[in-house]
BASE-217962 format. One line per 3 residues: their letters; for each residue y, z, x of C-alpha. Coordinates in pm, 1 decimal, always signed. Layout:
N
a> Y Z X | ...
This chain:
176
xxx> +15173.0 +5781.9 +7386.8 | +15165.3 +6050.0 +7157.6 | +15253.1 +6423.4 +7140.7
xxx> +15036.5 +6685.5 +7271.1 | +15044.7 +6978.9 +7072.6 | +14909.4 +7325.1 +7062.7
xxx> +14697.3 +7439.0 +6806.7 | +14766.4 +7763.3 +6657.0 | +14425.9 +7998.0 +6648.4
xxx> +14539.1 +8132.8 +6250.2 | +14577.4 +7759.8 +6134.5 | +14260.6 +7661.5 +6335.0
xxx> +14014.3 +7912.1 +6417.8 | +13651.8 +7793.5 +6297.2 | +13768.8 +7409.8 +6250.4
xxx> +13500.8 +7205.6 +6294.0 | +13506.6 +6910.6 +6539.0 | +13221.5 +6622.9 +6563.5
xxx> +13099.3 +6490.1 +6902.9 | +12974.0 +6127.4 +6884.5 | +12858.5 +5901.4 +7168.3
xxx> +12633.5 +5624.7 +7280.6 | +12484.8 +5605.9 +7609.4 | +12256.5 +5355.9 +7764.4
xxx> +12177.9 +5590.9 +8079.5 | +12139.6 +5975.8 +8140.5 | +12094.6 +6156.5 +8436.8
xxx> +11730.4 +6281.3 +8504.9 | +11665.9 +6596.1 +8707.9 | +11328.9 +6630.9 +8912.6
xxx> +11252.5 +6934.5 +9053.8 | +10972.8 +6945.4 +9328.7 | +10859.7 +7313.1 +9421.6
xxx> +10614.7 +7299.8 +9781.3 | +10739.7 +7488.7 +10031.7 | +11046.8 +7405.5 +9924.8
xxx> +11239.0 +7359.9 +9606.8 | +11339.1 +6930.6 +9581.5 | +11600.5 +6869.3 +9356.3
xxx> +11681.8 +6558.1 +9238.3 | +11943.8 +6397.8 +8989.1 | +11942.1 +6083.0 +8917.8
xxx> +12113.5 +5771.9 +8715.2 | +11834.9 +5599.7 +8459.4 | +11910.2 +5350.0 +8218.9
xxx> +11772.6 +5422.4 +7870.6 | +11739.7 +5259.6 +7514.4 | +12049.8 +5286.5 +7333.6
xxx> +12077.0 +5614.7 +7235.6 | +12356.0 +5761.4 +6987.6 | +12385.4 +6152.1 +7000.1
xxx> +12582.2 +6353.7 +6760.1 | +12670.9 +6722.8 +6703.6 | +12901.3 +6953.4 +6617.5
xxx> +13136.4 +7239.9 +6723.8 | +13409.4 +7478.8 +6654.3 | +13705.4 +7559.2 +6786.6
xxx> +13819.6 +7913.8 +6887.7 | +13493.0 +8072.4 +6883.8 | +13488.9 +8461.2 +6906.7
xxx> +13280.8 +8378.6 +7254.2 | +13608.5 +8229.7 +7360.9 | +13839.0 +8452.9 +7587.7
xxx> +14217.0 +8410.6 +7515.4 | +14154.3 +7987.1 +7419.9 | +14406.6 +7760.9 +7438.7
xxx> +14352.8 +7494.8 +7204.8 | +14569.0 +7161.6 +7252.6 | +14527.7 +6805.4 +6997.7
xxx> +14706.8 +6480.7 +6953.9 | +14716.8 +6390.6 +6632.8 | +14784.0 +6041.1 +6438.5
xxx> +14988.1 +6148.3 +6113.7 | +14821.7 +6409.6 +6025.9 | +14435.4 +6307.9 +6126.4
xxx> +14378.5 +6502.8 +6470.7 | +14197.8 +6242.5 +6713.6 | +14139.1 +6453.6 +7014.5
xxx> +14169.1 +6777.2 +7127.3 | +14033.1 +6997.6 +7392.5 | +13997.1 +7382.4 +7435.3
xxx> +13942.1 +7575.0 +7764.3 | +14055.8 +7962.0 +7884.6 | +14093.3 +8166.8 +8217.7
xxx> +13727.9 +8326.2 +8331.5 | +13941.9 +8626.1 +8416.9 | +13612.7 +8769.8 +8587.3
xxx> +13616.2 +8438.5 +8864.6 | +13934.2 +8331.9 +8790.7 | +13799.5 +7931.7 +8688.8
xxx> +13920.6 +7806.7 +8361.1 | +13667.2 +7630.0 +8164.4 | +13693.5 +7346.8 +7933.4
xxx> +13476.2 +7452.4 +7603.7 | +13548.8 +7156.0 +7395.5 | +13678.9 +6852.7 +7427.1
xxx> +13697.4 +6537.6 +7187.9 | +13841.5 +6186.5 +7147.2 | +13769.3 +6044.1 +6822.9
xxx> +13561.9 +5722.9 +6845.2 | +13820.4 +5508.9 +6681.3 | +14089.0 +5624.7 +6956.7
xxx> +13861.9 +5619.5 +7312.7 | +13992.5 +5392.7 +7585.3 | +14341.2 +5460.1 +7516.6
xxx> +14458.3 +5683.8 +7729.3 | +14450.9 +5985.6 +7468.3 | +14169.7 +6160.9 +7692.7
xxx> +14337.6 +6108.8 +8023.1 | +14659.2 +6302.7 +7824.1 | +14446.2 +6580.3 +7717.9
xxx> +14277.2 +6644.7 +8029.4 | +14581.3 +6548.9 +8221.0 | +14783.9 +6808.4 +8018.0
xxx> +14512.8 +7097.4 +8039.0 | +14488.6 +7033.3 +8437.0 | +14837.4 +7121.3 +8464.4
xxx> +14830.0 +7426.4 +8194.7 | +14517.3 +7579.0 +8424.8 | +14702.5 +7562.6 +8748.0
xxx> +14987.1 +7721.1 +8554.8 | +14781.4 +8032.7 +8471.9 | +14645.8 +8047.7 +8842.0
xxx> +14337.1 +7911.5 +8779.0 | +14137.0 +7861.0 +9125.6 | +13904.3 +7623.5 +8978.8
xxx> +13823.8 +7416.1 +8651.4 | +13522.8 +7380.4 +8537.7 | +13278.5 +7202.9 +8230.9
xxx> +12952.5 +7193.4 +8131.1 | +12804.5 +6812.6 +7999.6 | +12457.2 +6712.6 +7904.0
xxx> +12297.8 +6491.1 +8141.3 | +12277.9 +6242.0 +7897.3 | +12616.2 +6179.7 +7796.9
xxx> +12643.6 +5950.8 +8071.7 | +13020.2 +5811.3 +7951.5 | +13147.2 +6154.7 +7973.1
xxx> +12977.5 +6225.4 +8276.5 | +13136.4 +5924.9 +8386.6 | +13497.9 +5989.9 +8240.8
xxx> +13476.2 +6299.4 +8451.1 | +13430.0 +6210.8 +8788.9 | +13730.5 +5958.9 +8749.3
xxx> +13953.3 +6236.1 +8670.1 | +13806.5 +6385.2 +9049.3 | +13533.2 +6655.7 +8898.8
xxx> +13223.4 +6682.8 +9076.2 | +12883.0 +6815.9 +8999.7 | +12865.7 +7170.2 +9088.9
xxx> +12488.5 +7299.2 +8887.8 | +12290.3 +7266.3 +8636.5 | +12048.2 +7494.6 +8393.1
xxx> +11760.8 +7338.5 +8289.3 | +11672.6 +7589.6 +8005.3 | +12066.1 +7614.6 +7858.7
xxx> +11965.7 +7417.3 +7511.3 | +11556.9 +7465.2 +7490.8 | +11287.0 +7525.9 +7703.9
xxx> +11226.7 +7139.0 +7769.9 | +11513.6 +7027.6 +7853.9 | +11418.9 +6848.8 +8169.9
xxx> +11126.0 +6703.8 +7951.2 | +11405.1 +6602.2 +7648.5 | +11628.8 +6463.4 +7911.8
xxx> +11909.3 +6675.0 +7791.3 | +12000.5 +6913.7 +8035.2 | +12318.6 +7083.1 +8071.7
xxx> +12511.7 +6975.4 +8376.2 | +12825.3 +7192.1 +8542.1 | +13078.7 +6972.7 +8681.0
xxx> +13420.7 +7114.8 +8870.3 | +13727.1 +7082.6 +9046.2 | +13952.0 +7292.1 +9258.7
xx> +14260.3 +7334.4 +9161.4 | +14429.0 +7510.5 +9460.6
């Protein structure tokens, strides 16, 4: 396998990374309100759908990131960023990226793998992420690494995102 590395904010700060996937499912939240509030999440197969967007890394939003890639050459083909909530004491997962060319290698498990170990280093109680409910192959890639869905806020991206089947999804861990 190859080297995991850590990115240095000067070199990096404001690089732009490109999420890309395909999914043929997402995950589609009903919520009933009657006496009681009904929530439901559930698996749905969909039309091919290809979703694309991007992101960059250390963002000002960011407290203390730690940014970590593997690279082939010189051509960085994944890389994920996450820092200590000091306020809860979780460490979230901002970004986090496996070129399309390089999935189902292993290069993922590495990255995730390697930040798992760097949170429990800095104490971290928990580790946490936030996914769209319908990128169903990372929702997927997650709960094989032992996350687990832990809320969800159905206004995060627009103010239809139940109706645009995109809503934003928290999945977690403990760590200790």
């Amino acid at each position: 396998m190859m080297k995991i590395v850590e990115l240095n904010p000067n070199e990096y700060k404001g690089y732009e990374i490109e999420y890309e996937y395909i999914t043929r499912f997402h995950y589609e939240v009903v919520i009933k309100k009657k006496k009681d509030i009904a929530i439901s999440i559930k698996k749905k197969k969909i039309k091919k759908t290809e979703k694309k967007f991007n992101d960059h890394l250390f963002a000002d939003y960011i407290e203390n990131p730690k940014v970590f890639a593997i690279f082939d050459k010189k051509k960085m083909i994944g890389v994920i960023e996450g820092s200590l909530e000091s306020w809860n004491n979780r460490y979230r997962i901002w970004n986090f990226v496996v070129d399309k060319r390089y999935r189902k290698e292993g290069y993922g498990k590495e990255l995730f793998t390697h930040m798992v170990s760097h949170a429990k280093k800095e104490g971290a109680r928990a580790l946490v992420l936030e996914v769209q409910s319908c990128n169903e192959p990372a929702i997927s890639f997650y709960m094989k690494r032992g996350l687990h869905f832990i809320g969800m806020d159905t206004m995060s991206y627009t103010n239809n995102d139940i109706e645009s089947k995109e809503v934003r999804l928290e999945f977690g861990m403990r760590l200790n």
